[in-house]
C-alpha positions in Angstrom: 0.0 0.0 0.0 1.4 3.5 -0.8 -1.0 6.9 0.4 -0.8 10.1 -1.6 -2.0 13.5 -0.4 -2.1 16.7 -1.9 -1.4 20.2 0.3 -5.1 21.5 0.4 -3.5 25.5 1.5 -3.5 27.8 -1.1 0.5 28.8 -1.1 1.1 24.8 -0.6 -1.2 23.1 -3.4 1.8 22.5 -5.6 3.1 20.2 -3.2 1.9 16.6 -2.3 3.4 14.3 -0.1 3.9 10.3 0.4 2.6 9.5 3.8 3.1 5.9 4.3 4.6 2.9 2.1 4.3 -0.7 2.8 5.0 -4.1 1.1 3.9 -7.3 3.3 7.0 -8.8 4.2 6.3 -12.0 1.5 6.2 -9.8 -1.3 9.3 -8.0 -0.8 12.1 -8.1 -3.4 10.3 -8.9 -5.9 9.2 -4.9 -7.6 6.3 -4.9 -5.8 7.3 -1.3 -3.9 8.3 0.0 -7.3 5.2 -0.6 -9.2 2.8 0.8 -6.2 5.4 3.8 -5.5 5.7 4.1 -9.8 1.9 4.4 -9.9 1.5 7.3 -7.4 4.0 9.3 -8.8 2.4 9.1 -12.0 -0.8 9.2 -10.5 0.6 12.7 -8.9 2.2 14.0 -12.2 -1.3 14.2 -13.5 -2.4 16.0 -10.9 -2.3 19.7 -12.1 0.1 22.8 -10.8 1.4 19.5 -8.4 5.2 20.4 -8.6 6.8 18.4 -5.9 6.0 15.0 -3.9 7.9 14.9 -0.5 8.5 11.9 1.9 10.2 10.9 4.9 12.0 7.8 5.6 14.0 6.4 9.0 17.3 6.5 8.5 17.5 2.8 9.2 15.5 1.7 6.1 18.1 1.3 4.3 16.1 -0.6 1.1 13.3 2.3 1.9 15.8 4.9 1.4 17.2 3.2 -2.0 13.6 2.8 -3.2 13.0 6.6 -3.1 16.6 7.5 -4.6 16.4 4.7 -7.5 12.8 6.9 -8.2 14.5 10.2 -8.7 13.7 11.8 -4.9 16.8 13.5 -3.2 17.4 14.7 0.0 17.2 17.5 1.3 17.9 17.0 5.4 17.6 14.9 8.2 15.8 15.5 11.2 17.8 14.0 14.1 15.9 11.8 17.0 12.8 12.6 14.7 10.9 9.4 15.8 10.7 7.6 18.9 9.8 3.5 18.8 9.8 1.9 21.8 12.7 4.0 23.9 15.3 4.1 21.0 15.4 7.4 18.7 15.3 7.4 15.4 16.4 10.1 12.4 14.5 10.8 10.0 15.8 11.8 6.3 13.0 14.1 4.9 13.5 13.7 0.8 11.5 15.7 -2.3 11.3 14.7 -6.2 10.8 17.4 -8.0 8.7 17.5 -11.6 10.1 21.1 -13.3 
Protein backbone atom coordinates (compact mmCIF):
# COMPACT_ATOMS: atom_id res chain seq x y z
CA UNK A 1 0.00 0.00 0.00
CA UNK A 2 1.40 3.46 -0.84
CA UNK A 3 -1.00 6.94 0.42
CA UNK A 4 -0.81 10.06 -1.55
CA UNK A 5 -1.99 13.46 -0.43
CA UNK A 6 -2.15 16.72 -1.86
CA UNK A 7 -1.40 20.16 0.30
CA UNK A 8 -5.05 21.52 0.38
CA UNK A 9 -3.47 25.54 1.50
CA UNK A 10 -3.50 27.76 -1.12
CA UNK A 11 0.46 28.82 -1.06
CA UNK A 12 1.09 24.76 -0.57
CA UNK A 13 -1.17 23.13 -3.40
CA UNK A 14 1.83 22.52 -5.56
CA UNK A 15 3.15 20.24 -3.22
CA UNK A 16 1.90 16.63 -2.29
CA UNK A 17 3.43 14.28 -0.12
CA UNK A 18 3.92 10.30 0.44
CA UNK A 19 2.59 9.52 3.82
CA UNK A 20 3.06 5.94 4.28
CA UNK A 21 4.64 2.87 2.14
CA UNK A 22 4.30 -0.69 2.76
CA UNK A 23 5.01 -4.15 1.05
CA UNK A 24 3.90 -7.34 3.28
CA UNK A 25 6.97 -8.82 4.15
CA UNK A 26 6.25 -12.02 1.50
CA UNK A 27 6.23 -9.78 -1.34
CA UNK A 28 9.31 -8.00 -0.79
CA UNK A 29 12.06 -8.13 -3.39
CA UNK A 30 10.35 -8.89 -5.87
CA UNK A 31 9.21 -4.91 -7.60
CA UNK A 32 6.28 -4.87 -5.79
CA UNK A 33 7.31 -1.31 -3.94
CA UNK A 34 8.25 0.00 -7.31
CA UNK A 35 5.19 -0.56 -9.23
CA UNK A 36 2.80 0.78 -6.18
CA UNK A 37 5.36 3.80 -5.52
CA UNK A 38 5.75 4.14 -9.75
CA UNK A 39 1.87 4.42 -9.87
CA UNK A 40 1.46 7.26 -7.36
CA UNK A 41 3.97 9.33 -8.83
CA UNK A 42 2.37 9.08 -12.04
CA UNK A 43 -0.76 9.23 -10.53
CA UNK A 44 0.63 12.69 -8.92
CA UNK A 45 2.21 13.95 -12.20
CA UNK A 46 -1.28 14.15 -13.50
CA UNK A 47 -2.39 16.02 -10.92
CA UNK A 48 -2.35 19.75 -12.13
CA UNK A 49 0.10 22.75 -10.85
CA UNK A 50 1.36 19.46 -8.42
CA UNK A 51 5.15 20.45 -8.59
CA UNK A 52 6.78 18.37 -5.94
CA UNK A 53 6.03 14.96 -3.87
CA UNK A 54 7.94 14.85 -0.47
CA UNK A 55 8.50 11.93 1.89
CA UNK A 56 10.15 10.89 4.90
CA UNK A 57 11.98 7.81 5.60
CA UNK A 58 14.02 6.37 9.01
CA UNK A 59 17.34 6.55 8.47
CA UNK A 60 17.47 2.81 9.23
CA UNK A 61 15.50 1.67 6.10
CA UNK A 62 18.06 1.30 4.27
CA UNK A 63 16.09 -0.55 1.05
CA UNK A 64 13.34 2.27 1.91
CA UNK A 65 15.82 4.89 1.35
CA UNK A 66 17.20 3.15 -2.00
CA UNK A 67 13.57 2.83 -3.20
CA UNK A 68 12.99 6.56 -3.06
CA UNK A 69 16.60 7.54 -4.61
CA UNK A 70 16.37 4.75 -7.49
CA UNK A 71 12.81 6.91 -8.19
CA UNK A 72 14.48 10.16 -8.68
CA UNK A 73 13.65 11.82 -4.89
CA UNK A 74 16.84 13.48 -3.17
CA UNK A 75 17.43 14.69 -0.01
CA UNK A 76 17.18 17.52 1.33
CA UNK A 77 17.91 16.99 5.36
CA UNK A 78 17.55 14.87 8.23
CA UNK A 79 15.79 15.48 11.17
CA UNK A 80 17.81 14.00 14.06
CA UNK A 81 15.86 11.77 17.04
CA UNK A 82 12.83 12.64 14.70
CA UNK A 83 10.86 9.43 15.77
CA UNK A 84 10.74 7.60 18.86
CA UNK A 85 9.83 3.53 18.79
CA UNK A 86 9.85 1.92 21.84
CA UNK A 87 12.74 3.99 23.94
CA UNK A 88 15.27 4.07 21.01
CA UNK A 89 15.42 7.44 18.66
CA UNK A 90 15.26 7.36 15.41
CA UNK A 91 16.43 10.11 12.43
CA UNK A 92 14.48 10.83 9.96
CA UNK A 93 15.81 11.79 6.27
CA UNK A 94 13.02 14.13 4.91
CA UNK A 95 13.51 13.70 0.80
CA UNK A 96 11.48 15.67 -2.26
CA UNK A 97 11.32 14.74 -6.20
CA UNK A 98 10.79 17.38 -7.99
CA UNK A 99 8.75 17.54 -11.58
CA UNK A 100 10.08 21.08 -13.29
Amino acid sequence: MVGFYREQRLKRQHQGGIWGMFVEPSSRGLGVGTTLLHEALRRAKALRGLRCVRLSVAATQGPARKLYTNAGFQSYGVEPKALMVGERYLDEEHMVLRFY
